[in-house]
C-alpha positions as CSV (number, residue, x, y, z in Angstrom):
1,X,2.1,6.9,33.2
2,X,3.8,3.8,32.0
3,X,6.5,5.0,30.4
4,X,5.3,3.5,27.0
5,X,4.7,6.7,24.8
6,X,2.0,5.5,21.5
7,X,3.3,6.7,18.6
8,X,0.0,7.7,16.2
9,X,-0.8,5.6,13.8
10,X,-0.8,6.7,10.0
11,X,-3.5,5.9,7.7
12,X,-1.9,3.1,6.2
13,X,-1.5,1.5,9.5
14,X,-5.0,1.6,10.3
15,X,-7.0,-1.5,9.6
16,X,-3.7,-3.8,8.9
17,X,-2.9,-5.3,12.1
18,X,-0.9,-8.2,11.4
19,X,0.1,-10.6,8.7
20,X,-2.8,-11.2,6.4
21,X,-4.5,-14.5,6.5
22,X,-4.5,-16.9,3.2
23,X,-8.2,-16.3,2.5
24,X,-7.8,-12.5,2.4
25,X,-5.0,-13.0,-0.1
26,X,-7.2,-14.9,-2.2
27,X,-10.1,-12.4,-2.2
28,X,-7.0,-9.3,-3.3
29,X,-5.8,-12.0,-6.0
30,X,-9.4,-12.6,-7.1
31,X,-10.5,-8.3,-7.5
32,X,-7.1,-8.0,-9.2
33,X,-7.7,-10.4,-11.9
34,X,-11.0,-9.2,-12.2
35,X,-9.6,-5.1,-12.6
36,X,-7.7,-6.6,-15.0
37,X,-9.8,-8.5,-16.8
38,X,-12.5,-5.5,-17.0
39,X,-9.5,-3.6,-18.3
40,X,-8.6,-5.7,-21.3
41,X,-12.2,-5.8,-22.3
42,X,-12.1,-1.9,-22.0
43,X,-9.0,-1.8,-24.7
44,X,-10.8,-4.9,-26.9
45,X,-13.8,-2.5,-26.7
46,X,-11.9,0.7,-28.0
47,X,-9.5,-1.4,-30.5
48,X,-12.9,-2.8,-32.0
49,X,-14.3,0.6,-32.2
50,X,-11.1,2.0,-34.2
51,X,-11.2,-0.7,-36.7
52,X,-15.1,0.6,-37.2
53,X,-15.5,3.9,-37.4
54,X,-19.0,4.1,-38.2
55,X,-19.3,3.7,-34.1
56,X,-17.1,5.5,-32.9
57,X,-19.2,7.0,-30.2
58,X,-21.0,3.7,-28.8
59,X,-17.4,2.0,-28.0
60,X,-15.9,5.3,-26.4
61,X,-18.4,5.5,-24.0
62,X,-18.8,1.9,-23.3
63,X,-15.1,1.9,-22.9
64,X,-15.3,4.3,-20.2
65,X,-17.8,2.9,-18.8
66,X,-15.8,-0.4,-18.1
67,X,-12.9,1.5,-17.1
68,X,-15.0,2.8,-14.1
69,X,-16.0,-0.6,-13.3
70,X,-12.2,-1.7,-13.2
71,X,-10.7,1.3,-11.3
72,X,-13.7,0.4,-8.7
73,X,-13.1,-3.1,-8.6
74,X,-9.1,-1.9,-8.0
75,X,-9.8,0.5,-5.3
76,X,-11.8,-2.7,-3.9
77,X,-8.9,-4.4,-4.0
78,X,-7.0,-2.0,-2.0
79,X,-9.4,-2.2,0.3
80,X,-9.4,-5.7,0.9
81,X,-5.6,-5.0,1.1
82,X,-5.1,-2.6,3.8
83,X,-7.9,-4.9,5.8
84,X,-10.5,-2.3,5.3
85,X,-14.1,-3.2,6.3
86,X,-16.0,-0.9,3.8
87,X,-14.6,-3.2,1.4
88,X,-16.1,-6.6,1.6
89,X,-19.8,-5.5,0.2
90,X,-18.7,-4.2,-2.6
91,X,-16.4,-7.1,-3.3
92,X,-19.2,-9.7,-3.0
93,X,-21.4,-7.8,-4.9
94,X,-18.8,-8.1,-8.1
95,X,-18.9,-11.5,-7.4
96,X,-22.4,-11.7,-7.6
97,X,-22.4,-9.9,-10.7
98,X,-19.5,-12.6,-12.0
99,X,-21.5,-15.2,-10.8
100,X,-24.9,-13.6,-13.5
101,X,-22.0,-12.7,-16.1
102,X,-20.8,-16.8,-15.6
103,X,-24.3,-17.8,-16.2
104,X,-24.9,-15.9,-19.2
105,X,-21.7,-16.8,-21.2
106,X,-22.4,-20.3,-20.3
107,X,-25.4,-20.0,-22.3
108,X,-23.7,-19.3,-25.1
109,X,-21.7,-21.0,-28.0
110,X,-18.8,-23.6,-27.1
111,X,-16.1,-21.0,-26.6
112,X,-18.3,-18.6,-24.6
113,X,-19.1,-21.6,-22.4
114,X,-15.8,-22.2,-21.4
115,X,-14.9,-18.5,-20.6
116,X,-18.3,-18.9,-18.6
117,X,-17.1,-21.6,-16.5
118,X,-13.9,-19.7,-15.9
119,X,-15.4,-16.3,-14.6
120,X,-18.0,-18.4,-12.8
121,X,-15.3,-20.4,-10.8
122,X,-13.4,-17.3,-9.9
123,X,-16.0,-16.0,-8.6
124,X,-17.4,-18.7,-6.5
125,X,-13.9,-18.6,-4.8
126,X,-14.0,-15.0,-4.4
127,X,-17.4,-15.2,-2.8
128,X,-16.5,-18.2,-0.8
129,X,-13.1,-16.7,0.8
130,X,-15.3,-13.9,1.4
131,X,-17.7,-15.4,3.7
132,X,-14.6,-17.4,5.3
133,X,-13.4,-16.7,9.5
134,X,-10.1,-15.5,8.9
135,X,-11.5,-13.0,6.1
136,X,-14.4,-11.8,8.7
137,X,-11.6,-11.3,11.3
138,X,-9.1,-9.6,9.2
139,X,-12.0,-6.6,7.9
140,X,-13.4,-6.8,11.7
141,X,-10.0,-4.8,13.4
């Protein structure tokens, strides 16, 4: 015996070994702002279907819908948080799906173009950080 007793490690220990490098940040920032984003188009979805109540159902449904789609994308960002490695798939596939989402508002009229531009750039930095060393290193432990 050494004399050095381990103390066990609790789960929120596990998978976080040390300060978290730049590029990992950025990939948490990025799934944030996305659960965000997918949450204020869930309440513009309901508000819209309040001020129409000949569809009431459509916009509820869709609405919860979206929600699960931003409570995923925030337990993704957890994920990506505590350093765990289950994490990193499903974060690049919502940037791939930012990426189509880009690419179809930037088909669109003037205003949509710009929001299109936006999504799209945020999620080329998402997928780039993603694919980045420090990022592989950090969900590899």
């Amino acid at each position: 015996m050494t004399g050095v007793s381990e103390q066990p490690r609790d789960s929120a220990d596990v998978g976080a070994p040390g300060p978290r490098p730049l590029s990992l940040l950025v990939c948490v920032a990025v799934a944030v702002l996305e659960a965000a984003a997918v949450l204020a188009y869930t309440i513009g979805i309901l508000a819209s279907g309040l001020q129409n109540p000949g569809s009431i159902a459509a916009p509820w449904v869709e609405g919860v819908i979206y929600l699960l789609f931003a409570g995923g994308i925030a337990l993704v960002a957890r994920g990506l948080w505590q350093c765990r490695r289950w994490s990193r798939t499903p974060f690049i596939t919502a940037q791939l799906f930012g990426l189509v989402i880009a690419y179809t508002l930037f088909s669109g009229e003037a205003s949509a173009q710009i929001l299109g531009v936006v999504v799209g750039a945020v999620s080329l930095v998402g997928l780039v950080m993603a694919f980045v060393a420090p990022t592989a290193q950090a969900l590899d432990t």
